[in-house]
C-alpha positions as CSV (number, residue, x, y, z in Angstrom):
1,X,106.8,-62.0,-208.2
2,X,106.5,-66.0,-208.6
3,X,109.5,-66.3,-210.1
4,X,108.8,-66.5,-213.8
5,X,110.6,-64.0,-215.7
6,X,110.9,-63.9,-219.9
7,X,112.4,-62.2,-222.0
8,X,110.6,-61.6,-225.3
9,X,109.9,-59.0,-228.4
10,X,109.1,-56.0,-227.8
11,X,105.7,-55.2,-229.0
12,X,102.5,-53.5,-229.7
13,X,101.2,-54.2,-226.4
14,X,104.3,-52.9,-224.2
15,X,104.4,-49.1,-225.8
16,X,102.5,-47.9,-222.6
17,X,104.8,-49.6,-220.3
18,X,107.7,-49.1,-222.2
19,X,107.0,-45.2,-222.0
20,X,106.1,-45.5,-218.7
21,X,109.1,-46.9,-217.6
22,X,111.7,-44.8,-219.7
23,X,109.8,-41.0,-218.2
24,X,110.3,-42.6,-214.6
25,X,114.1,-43.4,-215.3
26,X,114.6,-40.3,-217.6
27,X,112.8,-37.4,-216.7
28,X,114.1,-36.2,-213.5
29,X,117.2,-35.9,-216.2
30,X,115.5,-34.6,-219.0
31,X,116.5,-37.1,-221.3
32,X,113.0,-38.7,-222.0
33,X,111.9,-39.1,-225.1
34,X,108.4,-40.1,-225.9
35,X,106.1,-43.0,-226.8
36,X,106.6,-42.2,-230.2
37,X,110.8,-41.7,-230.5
38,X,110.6,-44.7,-228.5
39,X,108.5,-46.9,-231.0
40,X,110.5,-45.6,-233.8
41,X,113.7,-47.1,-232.6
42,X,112.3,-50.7,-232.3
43,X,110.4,-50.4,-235.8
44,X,113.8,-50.1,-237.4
45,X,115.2,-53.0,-235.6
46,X,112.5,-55.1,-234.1
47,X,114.6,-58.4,-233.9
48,X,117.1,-56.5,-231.3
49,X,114.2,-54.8,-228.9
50,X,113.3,-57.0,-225.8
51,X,111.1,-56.7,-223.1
52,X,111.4,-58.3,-219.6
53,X,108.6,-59.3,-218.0
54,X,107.4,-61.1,-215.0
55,X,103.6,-62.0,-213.7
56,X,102.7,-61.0,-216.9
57,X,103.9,-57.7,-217.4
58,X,106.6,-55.4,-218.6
59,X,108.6,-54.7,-215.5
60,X,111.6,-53.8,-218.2
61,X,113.1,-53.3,-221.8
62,X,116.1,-53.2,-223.8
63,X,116.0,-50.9,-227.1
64,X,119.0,-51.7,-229.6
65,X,119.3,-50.7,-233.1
66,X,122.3,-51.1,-236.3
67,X,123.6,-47.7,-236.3
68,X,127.6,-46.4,-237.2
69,X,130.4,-46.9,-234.8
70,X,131.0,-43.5,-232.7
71,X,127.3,-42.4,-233.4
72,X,124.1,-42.5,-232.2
73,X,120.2,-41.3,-232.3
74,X,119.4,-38.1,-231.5
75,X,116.8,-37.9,-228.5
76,X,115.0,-35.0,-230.0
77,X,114.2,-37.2,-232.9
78,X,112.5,-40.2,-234.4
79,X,114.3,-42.5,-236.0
80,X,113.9,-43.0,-239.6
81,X,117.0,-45.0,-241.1
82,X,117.8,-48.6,-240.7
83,X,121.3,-48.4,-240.7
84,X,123.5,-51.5,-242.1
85,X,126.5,-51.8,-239.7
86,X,128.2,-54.6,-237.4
87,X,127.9,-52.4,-234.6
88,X,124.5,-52.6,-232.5
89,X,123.4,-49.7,-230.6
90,X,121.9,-50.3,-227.3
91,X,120.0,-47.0,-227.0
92,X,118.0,-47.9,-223.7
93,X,118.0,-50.4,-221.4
94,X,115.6,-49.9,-218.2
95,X,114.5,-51.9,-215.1
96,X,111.2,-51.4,-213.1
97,X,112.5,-50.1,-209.7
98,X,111.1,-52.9,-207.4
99,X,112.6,-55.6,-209.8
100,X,116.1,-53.8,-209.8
101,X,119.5,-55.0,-208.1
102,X,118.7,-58.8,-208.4
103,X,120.8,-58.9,-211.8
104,X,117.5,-58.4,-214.4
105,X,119.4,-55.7,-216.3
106,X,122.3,-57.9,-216.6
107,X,119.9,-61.0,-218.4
108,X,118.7,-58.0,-220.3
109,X,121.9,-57.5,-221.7
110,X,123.6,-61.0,-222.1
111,X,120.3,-61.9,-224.3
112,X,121.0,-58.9,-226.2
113,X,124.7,-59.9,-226.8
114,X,123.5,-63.5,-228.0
115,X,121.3,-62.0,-230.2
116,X,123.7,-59.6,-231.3
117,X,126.7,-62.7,-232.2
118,X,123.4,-64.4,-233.8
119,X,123.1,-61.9,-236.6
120,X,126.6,-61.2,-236.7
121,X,127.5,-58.4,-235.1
122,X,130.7,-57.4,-234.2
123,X,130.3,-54.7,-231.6
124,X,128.2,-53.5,-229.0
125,X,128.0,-49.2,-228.1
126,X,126.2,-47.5,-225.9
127,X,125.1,-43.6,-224.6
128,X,126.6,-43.8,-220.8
129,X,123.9,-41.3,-219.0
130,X,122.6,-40.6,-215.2
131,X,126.2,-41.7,-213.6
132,X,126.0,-45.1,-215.5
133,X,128.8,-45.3,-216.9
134,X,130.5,-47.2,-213.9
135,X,128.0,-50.1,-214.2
136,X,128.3,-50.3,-218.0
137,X,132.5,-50.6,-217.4
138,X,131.6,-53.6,-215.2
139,X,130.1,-55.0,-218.3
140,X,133.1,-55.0,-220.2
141,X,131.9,-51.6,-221.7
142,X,135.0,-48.9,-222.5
143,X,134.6,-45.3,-222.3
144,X,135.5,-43.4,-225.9
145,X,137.8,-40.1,-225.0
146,X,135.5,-38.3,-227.4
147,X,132.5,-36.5,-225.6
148,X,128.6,-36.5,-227.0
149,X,128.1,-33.6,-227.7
150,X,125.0,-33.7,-230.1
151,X,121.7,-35.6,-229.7
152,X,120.6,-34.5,-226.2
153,X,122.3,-36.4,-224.0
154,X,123.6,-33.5,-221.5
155,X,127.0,-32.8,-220.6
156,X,127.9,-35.5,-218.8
157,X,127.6,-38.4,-220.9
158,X,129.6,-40.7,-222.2
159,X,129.8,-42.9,-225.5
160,X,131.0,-46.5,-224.5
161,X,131.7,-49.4,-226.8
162,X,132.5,-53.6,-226.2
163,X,133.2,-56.5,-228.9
164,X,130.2,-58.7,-229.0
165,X,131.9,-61.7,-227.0
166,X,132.6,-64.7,-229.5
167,X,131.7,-67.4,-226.4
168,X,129.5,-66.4,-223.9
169,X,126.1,-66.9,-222.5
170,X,124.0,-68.0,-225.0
171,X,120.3,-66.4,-225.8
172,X,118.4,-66.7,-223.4
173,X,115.4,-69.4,-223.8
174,X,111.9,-67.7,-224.2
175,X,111.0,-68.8,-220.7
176,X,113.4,-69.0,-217.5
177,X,112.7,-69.5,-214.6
178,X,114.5,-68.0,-211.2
């Protein structure tokens, strides 16, 4: 990697590594969803779906989407509903294994929550799955006492939520460099 990195839209182009990425980081758990399910999460909120790249390609994504405080998409299914609600849903957020543990998830999310306070969200939730839950509390995440029990997420995961900070890193510009 030359040390450019961006952080852009998610789109037409990135559905092959996007699904790519997501069966590598999912499937050993049996949580992966598809190309398609996939897709249908950033069509109903393309303004709050990102993709990280580097060297010119997708080495990761976030997926976020409106949807109710204290629910969330069902893995078994496409989404169909654009929800109005302050709270913004990030369904999926994955890193490329050779680009992980040098804080890219982390930019990930802090453009997310910039773009979240942009359109005036209040909150930020989350599906905790795979033993994540530890890294999401270091990001100010909180753990709900109420377990997920529907949409395919196994029996160990976790429903987390955070305010959207008021100050904070701003967006991240189109084009950083490391």
């Amino acid at each position: 990697m030359n040390g450019d990195v961006l952080i852009r839209p998610a789109g037409d182009r990135d559905w092959d590594a996007i699904a790519d990425m997501e069966a590598a980081a999912y499937g050993e758990l049996g949580l992966s969803e598809g190309r398609e399910a996939l897709r249908s999460r950033a069509e109903v909120s393309p303004e709050t779906c990102f993709v990280l790249e580097a060297d010119g390609r997708a080495v990761g994504y976030l997926l976020a989407l409106p949807y109710p405080a204290g629910r969330y998409p069902d893995l078994r299914q496409s989404e169909t509903t654009a929800f109005v609600s302050r709270n913004l849903h990030l369904h999926d957020l994955v890193v490329a294994p050779p680009f992980r543990g040098g804080g890219m998830a982390r930019r990930l999310l802090e453009h997310v929550a910039g773009t979240a306070r942009t359109h005036g969200y209040e909150q930020l939730s989350l599906v905790a799955v795979g033993d994540s839950e530890g890294f999401w509390s270091s990001c100010g995440f909180t753990a709900h006492p109420r377990p997920v029990t529907a949409g395919g997420y196994g029996s160990t995961a976790v429903y987390m939520s955070a305010p959207v900070p008021v100050h904070g890193p701003r967006p991240s510009p189109p084009h950083e460099s490391s």
